[in-house]
ROBA-25827 format. One record per residue (C-alpha): x, y, z; residue number from 1; residue in three letters. Coordinates in Angstrom, 3 decimals, padded with zeros to 6 digits. Example, Ala and Ser with C-alpha at 12.3 -4.5 7.8 and 13.67 -1.06 7.14 Angstrom:
BEGIN
<u=012.300 | v=-004.500 | w=007.800 | seq=1 | type=ala>
<u=013.670 | v=-001.060 | w=007.140 | seq=2 | type=ser>
END
This chain:
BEGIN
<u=000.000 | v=000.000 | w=000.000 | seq=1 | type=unk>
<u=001.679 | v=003.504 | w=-000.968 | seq=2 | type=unk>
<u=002.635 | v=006.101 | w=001.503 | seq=3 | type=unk>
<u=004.007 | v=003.582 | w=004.245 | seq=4 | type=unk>
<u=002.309 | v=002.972 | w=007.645 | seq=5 | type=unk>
<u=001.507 | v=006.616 | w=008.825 | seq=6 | type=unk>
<u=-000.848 | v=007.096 | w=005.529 | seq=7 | type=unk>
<u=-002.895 | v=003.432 | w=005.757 | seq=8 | type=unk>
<u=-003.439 | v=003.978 | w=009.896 | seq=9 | type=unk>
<u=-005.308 | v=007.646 | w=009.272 | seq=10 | type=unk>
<u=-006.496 | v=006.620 | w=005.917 | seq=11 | type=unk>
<u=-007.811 | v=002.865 | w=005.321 | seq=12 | type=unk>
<u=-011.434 | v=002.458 | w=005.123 | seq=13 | type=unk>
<u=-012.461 | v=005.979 | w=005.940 | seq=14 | type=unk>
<u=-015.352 | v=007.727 | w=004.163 | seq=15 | type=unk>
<u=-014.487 | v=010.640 | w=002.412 | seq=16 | type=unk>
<u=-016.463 | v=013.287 | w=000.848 | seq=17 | type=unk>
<u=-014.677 | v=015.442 | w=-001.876 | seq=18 | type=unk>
<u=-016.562 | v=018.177 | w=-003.499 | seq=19 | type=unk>
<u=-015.002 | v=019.274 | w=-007.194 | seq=20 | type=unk>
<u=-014.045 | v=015.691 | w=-007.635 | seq=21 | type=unk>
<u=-014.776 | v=016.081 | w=-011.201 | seq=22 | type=unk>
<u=-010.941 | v=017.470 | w=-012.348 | seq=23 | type=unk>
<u=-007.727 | v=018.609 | w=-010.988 | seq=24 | type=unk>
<u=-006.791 | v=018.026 | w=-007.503 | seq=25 | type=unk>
<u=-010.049 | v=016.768 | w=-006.411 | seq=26 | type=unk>
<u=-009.521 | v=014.501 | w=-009.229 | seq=27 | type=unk>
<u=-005.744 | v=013.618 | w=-007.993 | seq=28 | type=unk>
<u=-006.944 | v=013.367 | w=-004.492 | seq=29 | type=unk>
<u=-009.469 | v=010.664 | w=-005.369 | seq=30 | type=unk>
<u=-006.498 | v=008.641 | w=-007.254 | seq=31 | type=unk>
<u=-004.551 | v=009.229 | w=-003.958 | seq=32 | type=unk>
<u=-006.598 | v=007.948 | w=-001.704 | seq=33 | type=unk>
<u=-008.218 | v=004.956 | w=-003.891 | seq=34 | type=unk>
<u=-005.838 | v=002.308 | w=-002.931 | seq=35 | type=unk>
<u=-006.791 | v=002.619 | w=000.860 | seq=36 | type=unk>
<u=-010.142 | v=000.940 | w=-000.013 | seq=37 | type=unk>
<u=-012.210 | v=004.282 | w=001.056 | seq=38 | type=unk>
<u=-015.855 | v=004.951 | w=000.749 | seq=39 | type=unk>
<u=-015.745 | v=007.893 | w=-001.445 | seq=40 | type=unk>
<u=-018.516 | v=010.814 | w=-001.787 | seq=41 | type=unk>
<u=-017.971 | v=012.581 | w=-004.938 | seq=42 | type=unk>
<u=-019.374 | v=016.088 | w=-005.550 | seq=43 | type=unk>
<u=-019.478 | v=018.233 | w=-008.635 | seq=44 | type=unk>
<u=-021.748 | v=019.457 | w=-010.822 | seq=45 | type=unk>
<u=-020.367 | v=017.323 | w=-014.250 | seq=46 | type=unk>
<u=-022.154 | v=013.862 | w=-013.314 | seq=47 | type=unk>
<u=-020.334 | v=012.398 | w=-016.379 | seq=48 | type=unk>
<u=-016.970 | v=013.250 | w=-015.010 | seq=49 | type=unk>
<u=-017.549 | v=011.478 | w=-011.688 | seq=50 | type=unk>
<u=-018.750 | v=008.454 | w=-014.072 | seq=51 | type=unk>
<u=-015.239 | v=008.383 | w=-015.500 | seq=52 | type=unk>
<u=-013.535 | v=008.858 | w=-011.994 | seq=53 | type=unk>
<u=-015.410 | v=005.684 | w=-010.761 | seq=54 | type=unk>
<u=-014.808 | v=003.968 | w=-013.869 | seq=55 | type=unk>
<u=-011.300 | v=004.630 | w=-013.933 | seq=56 | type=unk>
<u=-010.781 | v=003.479 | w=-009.650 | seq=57 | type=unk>
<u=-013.426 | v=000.584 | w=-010.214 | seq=58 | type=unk>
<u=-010.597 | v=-001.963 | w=-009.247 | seq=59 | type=unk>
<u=-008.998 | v=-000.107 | w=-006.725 | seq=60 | type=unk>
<u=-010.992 | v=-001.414 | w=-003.810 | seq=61 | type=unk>
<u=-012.614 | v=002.052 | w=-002.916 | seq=62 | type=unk>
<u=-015.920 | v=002.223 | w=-003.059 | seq=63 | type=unk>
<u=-017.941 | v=005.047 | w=-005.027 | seq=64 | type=unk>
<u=-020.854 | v=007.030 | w=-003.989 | seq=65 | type=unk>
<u=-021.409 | v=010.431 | w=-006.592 | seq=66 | type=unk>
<u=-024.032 | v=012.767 | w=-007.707 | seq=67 | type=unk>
<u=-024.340 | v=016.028 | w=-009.461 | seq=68 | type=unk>
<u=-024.015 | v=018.958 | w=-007.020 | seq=69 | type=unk>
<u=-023.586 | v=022.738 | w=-008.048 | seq=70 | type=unk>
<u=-022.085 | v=024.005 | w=-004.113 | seq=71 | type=unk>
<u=-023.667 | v=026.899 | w=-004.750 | seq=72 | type=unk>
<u=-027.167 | v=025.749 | w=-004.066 | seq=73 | type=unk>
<u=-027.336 | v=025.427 | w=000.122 | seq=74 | type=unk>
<u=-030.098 | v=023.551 | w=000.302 | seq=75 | type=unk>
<u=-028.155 | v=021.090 | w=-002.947 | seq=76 | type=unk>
<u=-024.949 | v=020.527 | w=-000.686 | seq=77 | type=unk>
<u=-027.336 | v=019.739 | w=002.505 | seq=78 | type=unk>
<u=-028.836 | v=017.162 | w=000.894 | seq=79 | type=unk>
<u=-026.230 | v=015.355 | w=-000.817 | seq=80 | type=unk>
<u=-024.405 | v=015.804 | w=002.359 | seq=81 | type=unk>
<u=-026.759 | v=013.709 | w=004.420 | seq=82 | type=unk>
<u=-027.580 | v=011.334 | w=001.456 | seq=83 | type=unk>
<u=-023.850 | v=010.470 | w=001.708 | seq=84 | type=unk>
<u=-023.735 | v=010.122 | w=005.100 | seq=85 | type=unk>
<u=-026.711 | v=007.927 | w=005.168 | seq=86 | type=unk>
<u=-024.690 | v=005.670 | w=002.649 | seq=87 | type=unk>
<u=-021.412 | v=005.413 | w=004.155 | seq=88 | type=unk>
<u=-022.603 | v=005.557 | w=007.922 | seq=89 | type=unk>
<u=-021.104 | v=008.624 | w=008.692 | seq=90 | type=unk>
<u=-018.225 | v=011.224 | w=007.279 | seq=91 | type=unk>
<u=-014.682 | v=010.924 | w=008.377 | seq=92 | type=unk>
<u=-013.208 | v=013.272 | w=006.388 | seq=93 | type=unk>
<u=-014.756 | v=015.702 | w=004.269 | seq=94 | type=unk>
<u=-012.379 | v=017.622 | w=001.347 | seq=95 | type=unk>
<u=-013.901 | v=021.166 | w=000.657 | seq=96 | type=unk>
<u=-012.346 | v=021.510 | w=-002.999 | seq=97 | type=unk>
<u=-014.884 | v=023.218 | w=-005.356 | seq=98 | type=unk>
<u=-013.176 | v=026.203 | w=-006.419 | seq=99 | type=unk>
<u=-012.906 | v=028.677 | w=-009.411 | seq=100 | type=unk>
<u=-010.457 | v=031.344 | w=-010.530 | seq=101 | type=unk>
<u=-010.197 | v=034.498 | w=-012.529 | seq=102 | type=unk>
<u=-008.864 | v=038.091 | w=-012.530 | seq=103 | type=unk>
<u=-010.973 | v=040.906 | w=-011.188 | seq=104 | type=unk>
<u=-009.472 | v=044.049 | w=-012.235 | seq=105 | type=unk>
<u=-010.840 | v=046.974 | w=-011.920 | seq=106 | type=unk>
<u=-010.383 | v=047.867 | w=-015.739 | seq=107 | type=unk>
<u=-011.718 | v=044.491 | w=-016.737 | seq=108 | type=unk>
<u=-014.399 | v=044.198 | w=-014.009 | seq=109 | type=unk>
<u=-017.030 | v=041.503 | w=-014.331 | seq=110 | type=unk>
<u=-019.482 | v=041.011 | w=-011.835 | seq=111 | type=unk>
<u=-020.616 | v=037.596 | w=-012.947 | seq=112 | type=unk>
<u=-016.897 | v=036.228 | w=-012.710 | seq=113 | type=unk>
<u=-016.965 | v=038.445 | w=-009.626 | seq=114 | type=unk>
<u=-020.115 | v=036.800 | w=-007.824 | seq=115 | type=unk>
<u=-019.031 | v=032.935 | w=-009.477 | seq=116 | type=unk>
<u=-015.723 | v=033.121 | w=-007.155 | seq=117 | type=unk>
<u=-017.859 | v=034.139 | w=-004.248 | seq=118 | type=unk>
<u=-020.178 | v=032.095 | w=-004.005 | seq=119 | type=unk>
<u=-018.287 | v=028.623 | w=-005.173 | seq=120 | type=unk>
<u=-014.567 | v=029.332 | w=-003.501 | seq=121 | type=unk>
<u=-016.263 | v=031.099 | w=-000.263 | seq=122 | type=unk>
<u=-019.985 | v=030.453 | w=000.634 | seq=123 | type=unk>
<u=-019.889 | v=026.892 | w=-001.223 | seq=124 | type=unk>
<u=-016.991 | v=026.119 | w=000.605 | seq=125 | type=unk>
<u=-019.066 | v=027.485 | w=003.917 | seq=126 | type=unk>
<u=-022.191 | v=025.424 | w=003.107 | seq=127 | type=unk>
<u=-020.032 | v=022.211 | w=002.752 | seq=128 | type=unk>
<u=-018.487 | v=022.358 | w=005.849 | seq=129 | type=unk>
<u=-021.231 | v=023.370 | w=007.850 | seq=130 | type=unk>
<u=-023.574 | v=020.172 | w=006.509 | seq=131 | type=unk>
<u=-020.419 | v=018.012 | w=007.162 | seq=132 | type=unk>
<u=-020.167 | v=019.587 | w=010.612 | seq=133 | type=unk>
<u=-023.842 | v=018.692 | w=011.385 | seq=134 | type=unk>
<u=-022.167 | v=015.342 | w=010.712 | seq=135 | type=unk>
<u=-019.589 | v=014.905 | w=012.463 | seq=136 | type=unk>
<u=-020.599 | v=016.783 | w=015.761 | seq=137 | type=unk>
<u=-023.223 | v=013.874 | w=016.023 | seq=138 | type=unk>
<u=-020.290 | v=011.438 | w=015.513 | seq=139 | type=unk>
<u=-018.171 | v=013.406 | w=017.829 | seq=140 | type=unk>
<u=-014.971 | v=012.936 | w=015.622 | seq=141 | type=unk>
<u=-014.105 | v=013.866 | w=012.011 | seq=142 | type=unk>
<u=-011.820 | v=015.881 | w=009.880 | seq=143 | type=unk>
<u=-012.354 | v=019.422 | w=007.351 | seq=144 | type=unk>
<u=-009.605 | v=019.733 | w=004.575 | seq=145 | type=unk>
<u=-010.235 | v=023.373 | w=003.083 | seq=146 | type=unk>
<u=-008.381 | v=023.929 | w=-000.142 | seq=147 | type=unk>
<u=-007.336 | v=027.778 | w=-000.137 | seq=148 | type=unk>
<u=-004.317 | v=029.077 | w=-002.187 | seq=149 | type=unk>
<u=-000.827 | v=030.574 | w=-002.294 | seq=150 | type=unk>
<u=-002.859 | v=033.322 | w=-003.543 | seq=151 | type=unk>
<u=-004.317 | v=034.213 | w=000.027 | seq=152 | type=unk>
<u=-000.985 | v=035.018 | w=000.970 | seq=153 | type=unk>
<u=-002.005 | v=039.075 | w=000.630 | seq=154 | type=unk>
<u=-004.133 | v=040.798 | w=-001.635 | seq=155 | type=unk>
<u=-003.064 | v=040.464 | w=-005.282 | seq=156 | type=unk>
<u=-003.469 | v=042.911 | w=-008.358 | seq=157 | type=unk>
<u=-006.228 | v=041.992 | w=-010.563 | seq=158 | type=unk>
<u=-006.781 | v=039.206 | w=-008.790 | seq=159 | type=unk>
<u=-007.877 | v=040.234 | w=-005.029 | seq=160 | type=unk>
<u=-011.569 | v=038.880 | w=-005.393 | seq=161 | type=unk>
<u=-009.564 | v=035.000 | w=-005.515 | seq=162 | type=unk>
<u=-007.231 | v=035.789 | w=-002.715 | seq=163 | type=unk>
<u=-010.208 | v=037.209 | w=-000.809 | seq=164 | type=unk>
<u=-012.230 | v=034.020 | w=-000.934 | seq=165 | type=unk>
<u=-008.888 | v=032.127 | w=000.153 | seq=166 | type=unk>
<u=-007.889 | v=033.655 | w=002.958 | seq=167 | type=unk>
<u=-011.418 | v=034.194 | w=003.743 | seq=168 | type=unk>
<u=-012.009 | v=030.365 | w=003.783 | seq=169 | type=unk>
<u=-008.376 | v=030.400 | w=006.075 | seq=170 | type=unk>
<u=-009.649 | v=032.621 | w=008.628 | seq=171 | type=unk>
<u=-013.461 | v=030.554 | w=008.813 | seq=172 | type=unk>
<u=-011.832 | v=027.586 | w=009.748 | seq=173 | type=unk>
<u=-009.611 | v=028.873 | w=011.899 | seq=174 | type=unk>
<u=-012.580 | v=030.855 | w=013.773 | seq=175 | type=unk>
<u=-014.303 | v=026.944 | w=014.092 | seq=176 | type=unk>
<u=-011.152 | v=025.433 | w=015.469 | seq=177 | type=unk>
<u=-011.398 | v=026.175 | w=019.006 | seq=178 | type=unk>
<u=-015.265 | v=025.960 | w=018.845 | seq=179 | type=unk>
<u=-014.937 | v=022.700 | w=017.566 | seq=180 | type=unk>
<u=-012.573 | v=021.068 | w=019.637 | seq=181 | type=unk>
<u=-013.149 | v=017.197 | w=018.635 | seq=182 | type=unk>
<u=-012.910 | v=018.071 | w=014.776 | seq=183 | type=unk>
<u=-009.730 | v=018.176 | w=012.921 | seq=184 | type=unk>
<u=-009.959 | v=021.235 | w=010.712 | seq=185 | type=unk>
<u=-006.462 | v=021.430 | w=008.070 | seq=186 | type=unk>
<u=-006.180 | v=024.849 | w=005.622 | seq=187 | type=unk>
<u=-003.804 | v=023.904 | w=002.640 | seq=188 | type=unk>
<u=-002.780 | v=026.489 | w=000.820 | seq=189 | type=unk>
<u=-001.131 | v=025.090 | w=-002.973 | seq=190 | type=unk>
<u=001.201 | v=026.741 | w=-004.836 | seq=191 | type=unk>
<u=000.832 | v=026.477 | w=-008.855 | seq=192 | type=unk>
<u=-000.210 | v=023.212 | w=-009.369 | seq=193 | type=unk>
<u=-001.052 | v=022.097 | w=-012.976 | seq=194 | type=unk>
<u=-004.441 | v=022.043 | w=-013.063 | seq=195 | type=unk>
<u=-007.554 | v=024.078 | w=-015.731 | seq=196 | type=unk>
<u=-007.738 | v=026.673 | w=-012.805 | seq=197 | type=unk>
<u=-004.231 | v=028.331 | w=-013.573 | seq=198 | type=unk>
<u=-003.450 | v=026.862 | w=-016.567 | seq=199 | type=unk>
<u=-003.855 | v=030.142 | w=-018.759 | seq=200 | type=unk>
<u=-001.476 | v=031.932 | w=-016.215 | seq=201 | type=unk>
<u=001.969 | v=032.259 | w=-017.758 | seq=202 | type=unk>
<u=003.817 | v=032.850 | w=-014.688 | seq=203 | type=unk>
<u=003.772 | v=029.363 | w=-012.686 | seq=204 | type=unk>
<u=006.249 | v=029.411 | w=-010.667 | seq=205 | type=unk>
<u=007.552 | v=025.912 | w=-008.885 | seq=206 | type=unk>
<u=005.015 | v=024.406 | w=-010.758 | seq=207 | type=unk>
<u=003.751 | v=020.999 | w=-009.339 | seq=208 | type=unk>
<u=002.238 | v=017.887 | w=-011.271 | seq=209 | type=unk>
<u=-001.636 | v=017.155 | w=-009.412 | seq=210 | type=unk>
<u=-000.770 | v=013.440 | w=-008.386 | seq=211 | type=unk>
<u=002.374 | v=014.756 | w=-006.324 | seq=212 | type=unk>
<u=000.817 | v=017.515 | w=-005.029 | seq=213 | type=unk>
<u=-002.288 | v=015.193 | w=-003.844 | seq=214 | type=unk>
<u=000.002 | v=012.843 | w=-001.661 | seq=215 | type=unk>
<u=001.685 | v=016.012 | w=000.071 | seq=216 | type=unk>
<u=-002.044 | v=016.949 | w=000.970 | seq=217 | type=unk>
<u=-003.359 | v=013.510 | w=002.370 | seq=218 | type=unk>
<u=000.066 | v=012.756 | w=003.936 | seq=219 | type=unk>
<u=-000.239 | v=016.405 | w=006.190 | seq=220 | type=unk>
<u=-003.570 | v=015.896 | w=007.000 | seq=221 | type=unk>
<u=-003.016 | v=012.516 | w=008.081 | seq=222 | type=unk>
<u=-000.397 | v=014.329 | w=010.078 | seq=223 | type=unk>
<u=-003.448 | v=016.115 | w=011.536 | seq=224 | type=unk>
<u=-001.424 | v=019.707 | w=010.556 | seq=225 | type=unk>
<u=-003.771 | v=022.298 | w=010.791 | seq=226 | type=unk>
<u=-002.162 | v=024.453 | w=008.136 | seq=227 | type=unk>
<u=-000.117 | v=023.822 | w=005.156 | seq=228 | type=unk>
<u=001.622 | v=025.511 | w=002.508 | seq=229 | type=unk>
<u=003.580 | v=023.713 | w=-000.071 | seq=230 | type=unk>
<u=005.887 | v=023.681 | w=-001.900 | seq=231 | type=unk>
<u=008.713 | v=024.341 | w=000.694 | seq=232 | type=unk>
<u=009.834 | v=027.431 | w=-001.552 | seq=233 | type=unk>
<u=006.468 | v=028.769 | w=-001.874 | seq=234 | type=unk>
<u=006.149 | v=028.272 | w=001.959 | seq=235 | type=unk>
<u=009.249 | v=030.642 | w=002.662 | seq=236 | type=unk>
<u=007.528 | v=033.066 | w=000.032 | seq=237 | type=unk>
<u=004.232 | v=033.194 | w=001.830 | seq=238 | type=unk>
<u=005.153 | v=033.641 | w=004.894 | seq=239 | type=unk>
<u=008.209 | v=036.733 | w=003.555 | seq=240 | type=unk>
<u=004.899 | v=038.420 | w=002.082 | seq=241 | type=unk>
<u=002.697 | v=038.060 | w=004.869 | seq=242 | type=unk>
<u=005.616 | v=039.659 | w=007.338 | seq=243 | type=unk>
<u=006.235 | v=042.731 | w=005.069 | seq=244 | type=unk>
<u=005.554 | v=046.153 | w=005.899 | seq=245 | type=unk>
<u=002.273 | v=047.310 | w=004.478 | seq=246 | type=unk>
<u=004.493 | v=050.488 | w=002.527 | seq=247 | type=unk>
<u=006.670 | v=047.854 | w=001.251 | seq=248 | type=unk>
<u=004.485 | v=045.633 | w=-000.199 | seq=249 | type=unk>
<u=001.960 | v=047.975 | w=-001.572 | seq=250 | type=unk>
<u=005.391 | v=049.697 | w=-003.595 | seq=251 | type=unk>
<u=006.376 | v=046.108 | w=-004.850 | seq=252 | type=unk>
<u=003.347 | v=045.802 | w=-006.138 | seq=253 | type=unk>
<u=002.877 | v=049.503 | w=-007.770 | seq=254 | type=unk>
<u=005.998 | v=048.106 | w=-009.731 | seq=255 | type=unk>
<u=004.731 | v=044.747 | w=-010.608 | seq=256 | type=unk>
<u=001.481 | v=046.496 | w=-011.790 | seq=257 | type=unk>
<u=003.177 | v=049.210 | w=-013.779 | seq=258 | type=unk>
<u=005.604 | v=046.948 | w=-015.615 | seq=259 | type=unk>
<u=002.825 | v=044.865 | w=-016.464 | seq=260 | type=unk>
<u=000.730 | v=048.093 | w=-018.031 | seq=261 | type=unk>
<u=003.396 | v=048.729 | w=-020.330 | seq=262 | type=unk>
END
């Protein structure tokens, strides 16, 4: 079994629900976890794309539970939720995924872009965690994986509606943390990784292929770390930019902008 002992104890046999399951890391994360015979929930809103994902894992031992879901819809994610848990007995770990991108600058505003990131990468992501928390506080144990981004690491040109929803998802979970004291919650923040989200951007940096990048997440969360930035480069980056003088960074980025406008 891949990943050595650490992975199987925190992994084998546990039901997982990942929403955006459809394509790239919830995709990868699925392939990850398949060969620790899991009970899988698959969310997204292309059915036929959870079709292949089963298809594709038949053999692997997992077993596959999937529907259309749009995370948007509240009342949607509730249900599916709870028709999950009523399959697999419970949720052990649920993997809040769904997530869009796109740029939001002011010169190229678009509200329906605008309101899309919103209300998948930030209320969907709310909605999911708070049906899998109805969950899990009955079970009294369970884990929430929130997928944010490198992105949330300050606000970013063109592109500060997607870090908002990132480190707004950061800061949730960390708010439910000490209310929920018997739940593992984990924050992973990913640096490029090549997936369709950021695969029109021509400046990925440290740029990681989805399968590695999905056994970096399930190994730290089965070392129950309750935030996680990767790669190690992008870690050092994140953490320089979120320690930098307000006048500092606001003048890097005056340059960045500028050079870019030329």
């Amino acid at each position: 079994m891949p990943g050595g002992k650490g992975l199987k104890e925190f992994w084998y046999r546990k039901r997982v629900l990942i929403t955006g399951a459809s394509s790239g890391l919830g995709w990868a994360v699925a392939e990850a976890l398949a060969p620790f015979e899991v009970q899988f929930g698959l969310l997204s809103r292309r059915e036929e794309r959870l079709q292949e994902l089963t298809a594709l894992l038949a053999d692997s031992g997992s077993r596959f539970w999937y529907r259309a879901c749009d995370v948007r819809d509240r009342s949607a994610v509730y249900e599916a939720v709870r028709a999950f848990a009523d399959w697999a007995g419970g949720i052990d770990v649920a993997w809040v995924n769904s997530g869009i991108g796109g740029a939001s600058s002011v010169n190229r505003w678009d509200w329906d872009r605008v309101e899309a990131m919103i209300d998948t990468n930030l209320k969907g992501a709310i909605y999911t965690t708070m049906a899998c928390l109805e969950v899990m506080n009955r079970q009294g144990q369970g884990a929430i994986v929130g997928i944010g981004s490198a992105a949330s690491m300050r606000g970013m040109p063109a592109h500060g509606i997607y870090s908002l929803t990132k480190i707004g998802l950061h800061y949730f979970f960390e708010s439910l943390m000490p209310e929920c004291p018997n739940i593992q919650f984990t924050v992973i923040h990913p640096g490029y990784v090549d997936t369709p989200i950021n695969q029109g951007n021509p400046n990925r940096i440290w740029l990681m292929q989805p399968d590695r990048a999905a056994r970096r997440m399930i190994r730290a969360v089965a070392r129950r770390k309750r935030f996680y930035i990767f790669p190690f480069r992008m870690r050092l980056l994140y953490r320089l930019v979120r320690a930098m003088p307000d006048g500092m960074y606001q003048w890097i980025v005056k340059q960045y902008v500028k050079a870019n406008q030329q």
